[in-house]
N, C-alpha and C positions, 0 to 999 in steps of 0.2 A: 273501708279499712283505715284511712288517713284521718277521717273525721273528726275520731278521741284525741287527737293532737292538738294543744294551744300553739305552739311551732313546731314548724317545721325547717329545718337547714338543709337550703343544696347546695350540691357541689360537682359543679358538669368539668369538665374541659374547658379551658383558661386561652380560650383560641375564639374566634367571630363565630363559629357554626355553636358551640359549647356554650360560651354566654348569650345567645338566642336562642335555644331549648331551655337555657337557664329560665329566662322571662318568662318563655312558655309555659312552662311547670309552674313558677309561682302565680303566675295571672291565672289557670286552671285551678291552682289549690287553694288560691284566696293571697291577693299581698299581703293582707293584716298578718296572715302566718307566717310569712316566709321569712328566712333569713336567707339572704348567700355570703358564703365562705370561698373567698379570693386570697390564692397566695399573695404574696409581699409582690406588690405594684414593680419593683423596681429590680426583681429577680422574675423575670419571664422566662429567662433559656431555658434551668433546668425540670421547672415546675409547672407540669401542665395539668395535671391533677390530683386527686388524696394521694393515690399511689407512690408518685413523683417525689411529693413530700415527704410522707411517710419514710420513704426508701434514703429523704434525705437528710433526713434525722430534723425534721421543722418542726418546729413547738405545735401540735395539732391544737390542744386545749389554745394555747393564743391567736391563731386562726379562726375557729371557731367563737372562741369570743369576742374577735373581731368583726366577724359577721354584719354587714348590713340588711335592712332593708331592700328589697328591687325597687329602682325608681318606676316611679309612673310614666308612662310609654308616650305618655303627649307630652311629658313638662322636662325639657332637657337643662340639665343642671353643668356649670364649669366643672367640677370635678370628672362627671360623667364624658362629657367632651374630652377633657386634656387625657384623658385615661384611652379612650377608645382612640384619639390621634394617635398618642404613642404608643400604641398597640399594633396599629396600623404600618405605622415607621418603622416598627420594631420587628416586624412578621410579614412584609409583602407578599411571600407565596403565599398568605390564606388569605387572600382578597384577591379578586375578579375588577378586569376593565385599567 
């Protein structure tokens, strides 16, 4: 069904469980296609997904064309680091240990 598509955008839950189904779906559907759609790094409280957004009157078209690529699962990058630290700081009850 996904096939006829040159991209594809996702957009999971903006929490550690939600950007790891994220990967998973694009590594299934092919990286070449995938884009992910990440709210604004620097507003995590109110915005956990389209919904969240949507509801909060966030510019979706700029979202969306903000869109990355998923990185490749072996080559860890500074960006991808300082992002998931402060994710980490930012949200303790969804991480274990």
């Amino acid at each position: 069904l996904l096939e006829r598509f040159d991209t594809i955008y996702l957009w999971m839950d903006n929490d550690g469980p939600g950007q790891a189904a994220c990967d998973k779906f694009a590594r299934k559907l092919g990286l070449n296609r995938c884009y992910v759609v990440k709210p604004d790094s620097r507003d995590t409280t109110r915005i956990k997904d389209a919904n969240d957004a949507l509801r909060a009157g966030v510019d979706m078209r700029a979202l969306i064309a903000a869109a990355e690529k998923p990185e490749h699962q072996d080559i860890a990058t500074f960006k991808h680091l300082r992002e998931q630290v402060l994710h980490e700081i930012r949200h303790p009850d969804e991480y274990n240990g």
